[in-house]
C-alpha positions in Angstrom: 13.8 26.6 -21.3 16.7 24.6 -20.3 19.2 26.5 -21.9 20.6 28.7 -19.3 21.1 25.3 -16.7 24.4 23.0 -16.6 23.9 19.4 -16.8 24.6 19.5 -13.1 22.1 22.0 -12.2 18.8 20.3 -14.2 20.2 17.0 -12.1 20.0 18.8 -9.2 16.8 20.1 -10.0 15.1 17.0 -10.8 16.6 15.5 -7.9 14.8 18.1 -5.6 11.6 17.6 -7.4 11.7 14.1 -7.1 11.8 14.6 -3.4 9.0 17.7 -3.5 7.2 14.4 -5.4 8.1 11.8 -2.4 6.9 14.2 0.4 3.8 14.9 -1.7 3.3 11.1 -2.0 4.0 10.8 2.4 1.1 13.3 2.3 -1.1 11.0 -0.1 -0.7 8.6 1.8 -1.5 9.6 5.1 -4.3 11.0 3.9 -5.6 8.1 1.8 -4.9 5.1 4.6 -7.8 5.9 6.9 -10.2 6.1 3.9 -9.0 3.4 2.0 -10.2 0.8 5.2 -13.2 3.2 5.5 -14.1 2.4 2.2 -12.5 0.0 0.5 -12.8 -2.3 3.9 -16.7 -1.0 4.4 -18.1 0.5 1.3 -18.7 3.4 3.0 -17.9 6.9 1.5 -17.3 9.3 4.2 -17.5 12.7 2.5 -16.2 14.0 5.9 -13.0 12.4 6.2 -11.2 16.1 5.5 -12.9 17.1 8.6 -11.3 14.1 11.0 -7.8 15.0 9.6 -8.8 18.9 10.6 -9.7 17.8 13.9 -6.4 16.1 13.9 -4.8 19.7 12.8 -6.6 21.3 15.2 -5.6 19.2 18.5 -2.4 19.4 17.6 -2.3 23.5 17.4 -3.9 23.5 20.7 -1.4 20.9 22.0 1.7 23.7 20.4 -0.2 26.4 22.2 -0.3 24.2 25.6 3.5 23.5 25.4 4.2 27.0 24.9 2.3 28.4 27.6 2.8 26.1 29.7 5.7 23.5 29.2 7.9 25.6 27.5 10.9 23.5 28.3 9.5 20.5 26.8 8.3 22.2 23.5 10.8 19.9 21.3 8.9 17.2 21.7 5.4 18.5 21.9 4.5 16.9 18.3 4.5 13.0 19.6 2.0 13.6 22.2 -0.2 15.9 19.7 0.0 13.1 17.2 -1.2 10.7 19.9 -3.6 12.7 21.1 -4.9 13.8 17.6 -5.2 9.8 16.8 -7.3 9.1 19.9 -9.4 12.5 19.4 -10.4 11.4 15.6 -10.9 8.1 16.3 -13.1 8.6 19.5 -15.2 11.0 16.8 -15.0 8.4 14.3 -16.5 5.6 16.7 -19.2 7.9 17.8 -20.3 8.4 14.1 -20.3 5.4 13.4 -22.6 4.0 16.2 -24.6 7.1 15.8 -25.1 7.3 12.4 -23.2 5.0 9.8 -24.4 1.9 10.8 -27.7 2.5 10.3 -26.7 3.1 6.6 -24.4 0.2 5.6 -25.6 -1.3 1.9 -26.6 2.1 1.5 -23.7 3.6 -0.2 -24.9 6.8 -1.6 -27.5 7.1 1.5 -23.7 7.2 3.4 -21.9 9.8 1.0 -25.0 11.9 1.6 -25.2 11.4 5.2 -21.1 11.9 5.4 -21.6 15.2 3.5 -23.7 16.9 5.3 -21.6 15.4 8.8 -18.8 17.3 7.1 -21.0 20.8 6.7 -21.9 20.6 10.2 -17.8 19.9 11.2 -17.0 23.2 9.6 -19.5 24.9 11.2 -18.5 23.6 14.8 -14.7 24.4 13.8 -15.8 27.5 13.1 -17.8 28.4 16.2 -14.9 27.3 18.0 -11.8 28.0 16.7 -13.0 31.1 14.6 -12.9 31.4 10.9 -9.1 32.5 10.5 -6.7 30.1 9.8 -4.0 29.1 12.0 -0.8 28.2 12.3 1.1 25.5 14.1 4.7 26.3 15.3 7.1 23.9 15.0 9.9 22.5 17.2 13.3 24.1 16.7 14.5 20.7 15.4 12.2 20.7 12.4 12.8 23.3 10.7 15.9 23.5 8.5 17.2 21.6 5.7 19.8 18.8 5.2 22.6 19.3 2.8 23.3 16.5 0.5 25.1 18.2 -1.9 26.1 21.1 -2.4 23.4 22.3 -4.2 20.4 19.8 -2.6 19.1 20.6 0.5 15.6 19.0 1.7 14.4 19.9 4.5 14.0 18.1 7.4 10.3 18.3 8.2 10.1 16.8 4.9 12.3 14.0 5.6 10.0 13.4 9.2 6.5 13.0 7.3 8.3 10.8 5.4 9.6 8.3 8.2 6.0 9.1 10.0 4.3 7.6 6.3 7.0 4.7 6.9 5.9 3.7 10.3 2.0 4.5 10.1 2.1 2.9 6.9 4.2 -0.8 8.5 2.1 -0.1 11.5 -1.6 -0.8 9.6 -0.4 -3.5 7.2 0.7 -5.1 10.6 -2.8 -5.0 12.1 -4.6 -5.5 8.8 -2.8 -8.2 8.2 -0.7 -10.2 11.0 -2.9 -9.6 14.2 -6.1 -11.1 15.5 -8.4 -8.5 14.8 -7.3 -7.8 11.0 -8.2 -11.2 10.3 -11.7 -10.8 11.8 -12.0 -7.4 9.3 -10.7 -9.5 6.6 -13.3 -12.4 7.3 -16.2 -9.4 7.0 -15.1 -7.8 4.1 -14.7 -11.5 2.6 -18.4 -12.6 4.0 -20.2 -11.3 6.6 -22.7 -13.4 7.3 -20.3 -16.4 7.5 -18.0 -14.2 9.7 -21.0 -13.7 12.1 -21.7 -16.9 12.1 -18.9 -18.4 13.7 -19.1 -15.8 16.3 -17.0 -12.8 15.1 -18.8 -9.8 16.3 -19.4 -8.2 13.0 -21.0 -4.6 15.0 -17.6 -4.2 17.1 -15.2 -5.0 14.2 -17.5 -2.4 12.0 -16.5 0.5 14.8 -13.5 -0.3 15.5 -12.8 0.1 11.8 -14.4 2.7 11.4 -12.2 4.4 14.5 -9.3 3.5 13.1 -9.6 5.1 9.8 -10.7 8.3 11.2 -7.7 8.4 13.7 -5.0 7.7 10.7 -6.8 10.6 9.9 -6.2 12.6 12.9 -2.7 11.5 12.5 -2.6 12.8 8.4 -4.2 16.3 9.9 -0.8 16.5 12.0 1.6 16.1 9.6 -0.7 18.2 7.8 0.4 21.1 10.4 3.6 21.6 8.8 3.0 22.0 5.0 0.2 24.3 5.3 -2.2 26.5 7.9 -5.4 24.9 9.0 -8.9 26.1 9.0 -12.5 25.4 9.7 -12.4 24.3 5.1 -8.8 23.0 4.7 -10.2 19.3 4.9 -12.3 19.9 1.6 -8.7 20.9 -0.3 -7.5 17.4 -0.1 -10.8 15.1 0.1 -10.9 14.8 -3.9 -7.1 13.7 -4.4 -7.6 11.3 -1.5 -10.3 9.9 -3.0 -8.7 9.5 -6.2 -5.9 8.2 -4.9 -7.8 5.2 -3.2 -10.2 4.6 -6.0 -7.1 4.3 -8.7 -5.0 2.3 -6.6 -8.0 -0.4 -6.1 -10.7 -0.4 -3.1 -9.9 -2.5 -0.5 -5.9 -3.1 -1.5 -3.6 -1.2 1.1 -0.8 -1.7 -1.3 -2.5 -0.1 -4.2 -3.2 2.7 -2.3 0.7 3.0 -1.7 1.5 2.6 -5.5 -1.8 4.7 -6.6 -0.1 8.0 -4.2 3.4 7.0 -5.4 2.5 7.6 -9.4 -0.1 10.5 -8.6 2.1 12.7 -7.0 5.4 11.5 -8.6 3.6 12.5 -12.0 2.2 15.7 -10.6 5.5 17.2 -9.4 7.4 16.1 -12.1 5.2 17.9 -14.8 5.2 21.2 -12.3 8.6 21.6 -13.6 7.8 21.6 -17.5 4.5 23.8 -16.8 1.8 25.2 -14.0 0.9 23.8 -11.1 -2.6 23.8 -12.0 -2.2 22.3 -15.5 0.0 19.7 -14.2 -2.9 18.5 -11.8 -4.9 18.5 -14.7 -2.8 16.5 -16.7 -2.9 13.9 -14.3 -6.1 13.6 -13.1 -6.6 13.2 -17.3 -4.3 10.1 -17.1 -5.7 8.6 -14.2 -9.7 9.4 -15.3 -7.9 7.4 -18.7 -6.4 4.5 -17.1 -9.6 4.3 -15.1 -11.7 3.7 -17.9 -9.9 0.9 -19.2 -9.1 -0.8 -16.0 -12.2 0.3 -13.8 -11.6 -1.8 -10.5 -7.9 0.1 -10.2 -4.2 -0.8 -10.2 -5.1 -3.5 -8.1 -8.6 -5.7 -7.0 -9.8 -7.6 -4.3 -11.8 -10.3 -5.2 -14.9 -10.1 -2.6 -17.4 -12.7 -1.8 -20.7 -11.4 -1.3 
């Protein structure tokens, strides 16, 4: 297999699949933030979190299109107002849901995954209604597209390099709020005991939506990054929603941090066994590993002890 490579060139290889592995993991990420405080913060198991990062996708398409027909001169930096916009679109969703139809379901978690599913049937349909059943495409600002040289024989390209720093950022961002401002301390306080936390006057309903918002809308912000690896349709959300879960589940409900390691060693796995086989084996391989580390460590890489 490896006979007609140099040393330099199987280097140069792995080097480049290290970093397909690393923009996979940004991805991962993104997409596993909002749910792990949906669910690892609430217990709640929103089947429909694919759809909020499609809604995400979709705003920021429409914001391309707006730029383009309208602001052409200002189309190189379209993409920070459609993440912004896609953040506040998916959260306002999110907070809606949540009032309308999650609360009513807390200690309920399979009453929620239920409820969540059949949100996310009725999201497709909507998308579809109103955006049509093709998928679309987002075009990207002249400065994104391209690679970076390294070396002379690694390139990476540079909207790979941008979901990466975005990952940084969002990533500092809600570890910050989680866990060094006011209100993180009143979610930590609920997950911890919620009656106590009501008790001494921590509005328990508020903190519930709020949390719930911003899951969905680091959603919203995972469905514009999202915009640049692939094409977005009404379904795209339902692609992801199994390896997000996963990803949250192995790193430990309710631990930020081993959501970060649990994306890091899924998807640096996964691309590194795409180069010794399929794509589709590879996955299997390591869903295998993680389904086996799973049964012999159940609550995940890392656990949150919770008073109930």
């Amino acid at each position: 297999m490896f006979g007609d490579y140099s040393l330099g060139d199987l280097g140069s290889i792995f080097v480049m699949q290290g970093f397909a592995g690393l923009i996979l993991f940004s991805v991962y990420v993104l997409m596993a933030l909002g749910l792990a405080i949906i669910f690892g913060q609430m217990g709640v198991i929103n089947m429909a979190h694919g759809e909020f990062m499609i809604l995400g996708a979709y705003v920021t398409w429409m914001t391309s299109n707006l730029f383009q027909t309208y602001m052409p001169g200002l189309f190189g930096g379209y993409f920070f107002l459609a993440m912004i916009l896609a953040f506040l679109a998916s959260g306002a969703l999110g907070m809606l849901v949540e009032w309308a139809l999650i609360r009513h379901l807390y200690k309920r978690p399979l009453d929620t995954l239920l409820a969540t599913w059949g949100l996310s049937l009725m999201l497709q349909q909507a998308y579809r209604s109103v955006f049509g059943a093709r998928e679309v495409g987002v075009e990207l600002p002249q400065w994104m597209l391209g690679s970076l040289q390294v070396t002379s024989s690694i390139e990476v390209p540079i909207n790979g390099v941008f979901v990466m720093c975005l990952t940084v950022l969002i990533t500092i961002a809600v570890a910050y709020v989680m866990y060094k401002s006011r209100w993180g301390r009143q979610v930590r306080a609920v997950v911890q005991n919620r009656i106590m936390a009501g008790a001494v006057g921590i509005n328990t309903e508020k903190v519930d939506r709020y949390t719930f918002g911003l899951g969905c809308g680091i959603a919203g912000v995972a469905g514009s990054a999202f915009t640049m690896i692939g094409s977005t349709g009404p379904t795209s959300g339902q692609l992801y929603i199994v390896d997000t879960f996963l990803v949250v589940v192995f790193g430990g409900a309710a631990s930020l941090l081993g959501t970060i390691a649990s994306a890091f060693s899924i998807s640096q796995t996964q691309s590194t066994l795409e180069f010794f086989m399929s794509g589709s084996m590879a996955k299997v391989l390591t869903l295998l590993a993680v389904v086996g580390i799973l049964m012999l460590r159940p609550q995940g890489l890392f656990a949150l002890k919770v008073r109930k």
